[in-house]
SEFI-894786 format. One line per field, with one value per atom (N, C-alpha, C, O): atom name; x, y negated, z. Coordinates in Angstrom, 3 decimals. Example, Ala and Ser with C-alpha at 12.3 -4.5 7.8 and 13.67 -1.06 7.14 Angstrom:
atom: [N;CA;C;O;N;CA;C;O]
x: [13.190;12.300;13.200;14.236;12.850;13.670;12.900;13.409]
y: [5.690;4.500;3.300;3.319;2.250;1.060;-0.030;-1.138]
z: [7.800;7.800;7.800;8.465;7.080;7.140;7.870;8.039]
This chain:
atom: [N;CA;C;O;N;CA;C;O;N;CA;C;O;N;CA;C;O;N;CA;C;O;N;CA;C;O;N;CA;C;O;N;CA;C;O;N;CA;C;O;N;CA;C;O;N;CA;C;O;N;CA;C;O;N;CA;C;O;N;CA;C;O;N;CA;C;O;N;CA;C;O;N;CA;C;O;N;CA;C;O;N;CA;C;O;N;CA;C;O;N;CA;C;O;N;CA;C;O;N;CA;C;O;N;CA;C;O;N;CA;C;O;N;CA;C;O;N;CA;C;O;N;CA;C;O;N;CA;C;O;N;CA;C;O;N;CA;C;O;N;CA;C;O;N;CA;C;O;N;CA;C;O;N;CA;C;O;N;CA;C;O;N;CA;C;O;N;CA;C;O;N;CA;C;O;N;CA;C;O;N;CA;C;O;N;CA;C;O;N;CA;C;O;N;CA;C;O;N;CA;C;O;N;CA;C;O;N;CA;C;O;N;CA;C;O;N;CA;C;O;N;CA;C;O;N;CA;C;O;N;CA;C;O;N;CA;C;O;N;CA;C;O;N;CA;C;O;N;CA;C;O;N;CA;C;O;N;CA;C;O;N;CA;C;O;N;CA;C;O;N;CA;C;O;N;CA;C;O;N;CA;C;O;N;CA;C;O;N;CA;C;O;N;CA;C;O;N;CA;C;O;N;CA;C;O;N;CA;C;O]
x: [0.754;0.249;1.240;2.441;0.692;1.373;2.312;1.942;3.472;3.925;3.458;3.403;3.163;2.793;3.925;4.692;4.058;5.190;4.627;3.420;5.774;5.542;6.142;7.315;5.398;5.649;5.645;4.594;6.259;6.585;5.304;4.759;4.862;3.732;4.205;5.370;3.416;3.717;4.439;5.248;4.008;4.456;5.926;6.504;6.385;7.436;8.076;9.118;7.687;8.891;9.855;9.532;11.042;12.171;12.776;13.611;12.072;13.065;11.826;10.803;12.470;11.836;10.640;9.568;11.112;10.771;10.181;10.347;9.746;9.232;9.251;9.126;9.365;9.340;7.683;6.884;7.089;5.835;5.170;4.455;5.301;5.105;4.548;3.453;5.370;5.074;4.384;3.935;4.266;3.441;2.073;1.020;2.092;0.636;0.052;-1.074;0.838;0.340;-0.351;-1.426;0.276;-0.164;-1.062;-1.618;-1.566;-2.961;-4.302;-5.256;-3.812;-4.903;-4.857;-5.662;-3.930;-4.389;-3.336;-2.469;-3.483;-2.583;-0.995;-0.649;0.003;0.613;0.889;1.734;-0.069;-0.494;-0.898;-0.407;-1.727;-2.721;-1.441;-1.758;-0.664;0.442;0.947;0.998;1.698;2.357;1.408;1.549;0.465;-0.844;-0.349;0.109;-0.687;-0.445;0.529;0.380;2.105;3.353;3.209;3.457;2.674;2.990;1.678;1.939;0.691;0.001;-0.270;-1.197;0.683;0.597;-0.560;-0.522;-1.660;-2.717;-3.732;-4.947;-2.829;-2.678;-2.665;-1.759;-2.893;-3.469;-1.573;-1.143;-0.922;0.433;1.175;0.931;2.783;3.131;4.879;5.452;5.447;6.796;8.018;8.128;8.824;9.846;10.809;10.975;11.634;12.360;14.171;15.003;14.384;15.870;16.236;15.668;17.091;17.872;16.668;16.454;16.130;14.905;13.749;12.915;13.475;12.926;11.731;12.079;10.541;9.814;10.093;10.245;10.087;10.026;8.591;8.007;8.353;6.994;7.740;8.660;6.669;7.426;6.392;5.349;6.898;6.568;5.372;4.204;5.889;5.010;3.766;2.692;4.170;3.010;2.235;1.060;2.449;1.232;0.822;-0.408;1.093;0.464;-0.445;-1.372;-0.239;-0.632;-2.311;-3.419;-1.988;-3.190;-4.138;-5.319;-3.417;-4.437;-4.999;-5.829;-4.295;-4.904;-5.976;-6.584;-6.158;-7.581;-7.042;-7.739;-6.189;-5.257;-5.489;-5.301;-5.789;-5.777;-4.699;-4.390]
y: [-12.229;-13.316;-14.477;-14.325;-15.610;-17.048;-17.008;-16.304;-17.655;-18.475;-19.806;-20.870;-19.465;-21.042;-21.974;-21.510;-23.472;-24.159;-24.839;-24.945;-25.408;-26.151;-27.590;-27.740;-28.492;-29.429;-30.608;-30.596;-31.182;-32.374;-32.761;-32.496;-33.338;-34.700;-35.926;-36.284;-36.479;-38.241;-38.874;-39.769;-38.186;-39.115;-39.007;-39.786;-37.383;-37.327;-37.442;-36.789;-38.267;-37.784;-38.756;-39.690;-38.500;-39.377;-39.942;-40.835;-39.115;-39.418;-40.954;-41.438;-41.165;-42.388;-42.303;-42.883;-41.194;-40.412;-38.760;-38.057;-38.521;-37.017;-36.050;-36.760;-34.863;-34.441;-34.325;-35.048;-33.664;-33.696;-32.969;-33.628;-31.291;-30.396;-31.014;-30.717;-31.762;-32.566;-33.904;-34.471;-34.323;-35.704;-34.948;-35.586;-33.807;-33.294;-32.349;-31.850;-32.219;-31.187;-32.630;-32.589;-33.679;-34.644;-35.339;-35.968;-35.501;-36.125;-35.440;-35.906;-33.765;-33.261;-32.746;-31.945;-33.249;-32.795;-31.602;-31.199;-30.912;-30.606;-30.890;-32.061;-29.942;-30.869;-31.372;-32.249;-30.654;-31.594;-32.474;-33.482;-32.442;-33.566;-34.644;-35.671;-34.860;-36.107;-36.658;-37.861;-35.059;-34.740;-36.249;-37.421;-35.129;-36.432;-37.972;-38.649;-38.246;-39.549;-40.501;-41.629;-39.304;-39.825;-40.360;-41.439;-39.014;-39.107;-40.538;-41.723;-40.093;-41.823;-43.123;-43.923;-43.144;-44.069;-44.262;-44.877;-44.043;-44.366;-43.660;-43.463;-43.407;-42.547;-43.709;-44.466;-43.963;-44.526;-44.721;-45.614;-43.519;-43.737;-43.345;-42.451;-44.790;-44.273;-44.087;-44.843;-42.867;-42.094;-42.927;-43.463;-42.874;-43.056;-42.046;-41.114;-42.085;-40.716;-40.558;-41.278;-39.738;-39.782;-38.648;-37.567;-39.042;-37.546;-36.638;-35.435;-37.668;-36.632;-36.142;-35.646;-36.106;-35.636;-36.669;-37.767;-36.277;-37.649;-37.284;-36.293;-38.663;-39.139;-39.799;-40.753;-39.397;-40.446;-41.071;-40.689;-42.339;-43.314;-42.454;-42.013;-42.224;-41.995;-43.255;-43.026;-44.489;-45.576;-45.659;-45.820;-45.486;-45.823;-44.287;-44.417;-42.990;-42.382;-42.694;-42.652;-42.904;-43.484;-44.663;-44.948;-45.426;-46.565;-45.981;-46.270;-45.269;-44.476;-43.893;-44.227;-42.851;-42.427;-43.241;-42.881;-44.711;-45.289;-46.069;-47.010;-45.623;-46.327;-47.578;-48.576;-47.396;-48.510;-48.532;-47.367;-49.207;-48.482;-49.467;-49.221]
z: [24.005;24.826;24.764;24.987;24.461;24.146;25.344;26.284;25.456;26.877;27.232;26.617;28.309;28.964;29.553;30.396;29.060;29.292;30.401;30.620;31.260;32.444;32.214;31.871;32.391;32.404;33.749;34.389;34.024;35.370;35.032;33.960;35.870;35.963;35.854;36.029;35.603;34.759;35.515;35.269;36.883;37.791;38.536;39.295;37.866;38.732;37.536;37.472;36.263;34.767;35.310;36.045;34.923;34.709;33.416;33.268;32.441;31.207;30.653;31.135;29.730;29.200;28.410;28.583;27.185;26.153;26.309;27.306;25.554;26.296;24.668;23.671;24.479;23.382;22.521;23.116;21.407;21.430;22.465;23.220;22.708;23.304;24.854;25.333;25.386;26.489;26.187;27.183;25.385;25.132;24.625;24.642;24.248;23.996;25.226;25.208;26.099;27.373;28.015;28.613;27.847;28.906;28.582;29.482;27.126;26.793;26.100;25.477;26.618;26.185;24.716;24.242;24.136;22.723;22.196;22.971;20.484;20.198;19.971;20.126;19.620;19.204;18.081;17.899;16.914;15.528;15.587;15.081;16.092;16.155;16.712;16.112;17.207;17.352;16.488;16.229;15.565;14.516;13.606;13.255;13.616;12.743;12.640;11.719;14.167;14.649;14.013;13.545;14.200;13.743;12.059;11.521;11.524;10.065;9.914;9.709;10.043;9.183;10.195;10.067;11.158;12.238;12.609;13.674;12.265;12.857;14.221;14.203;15.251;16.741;18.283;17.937;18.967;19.833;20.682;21.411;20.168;20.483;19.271;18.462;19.350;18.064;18.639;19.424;17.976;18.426;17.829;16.726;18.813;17.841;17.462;18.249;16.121;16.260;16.493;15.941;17.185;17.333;16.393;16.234;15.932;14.868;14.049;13.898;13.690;13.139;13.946;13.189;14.890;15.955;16.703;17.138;16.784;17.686;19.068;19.781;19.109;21.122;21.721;21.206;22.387;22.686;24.246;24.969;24.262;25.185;26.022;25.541;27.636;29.229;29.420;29.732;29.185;29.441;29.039;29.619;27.669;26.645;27.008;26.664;27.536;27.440;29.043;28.999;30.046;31.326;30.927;31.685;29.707;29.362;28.861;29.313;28.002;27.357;28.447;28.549;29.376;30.588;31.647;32.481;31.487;32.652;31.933;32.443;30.743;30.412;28.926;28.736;28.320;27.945;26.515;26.165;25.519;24.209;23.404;22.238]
């Protein structure tokens, strides 16, 4: 049986950036399907990466759920 991760709500995040795992708990989708996003930019949000690694902006996905494209 998978583990289930817990994630803060949007509202109580603090960090700026969020990893995929958490940028995909919070919009519903996989976290390929981001992966996707990243690799041919063409994703409704686009990551930036630190050390190799994507970040998704906190803003920009509140931006997306409040209706934002």
């Amino acid at each position: 049986m998978p583990s289930v991760q817990k994630f803060p709500s949007l509202e109580s995040e603090t960090r700026s950036h969020v990893d995929t795992a958490c940028a995909s708990f919070h919009v519903n989708r996989k976290p390929q399907t981001l992966r996707s996003w990243a690799c041919f930019e063409n994703g409704p949000l686009r990551p930036v990466r630190i050390s190799g690694r994507l970040a998704w902006s906190v803003a920009e996905i509140r931006r997306l759920l409040a209706g934002g494209e």
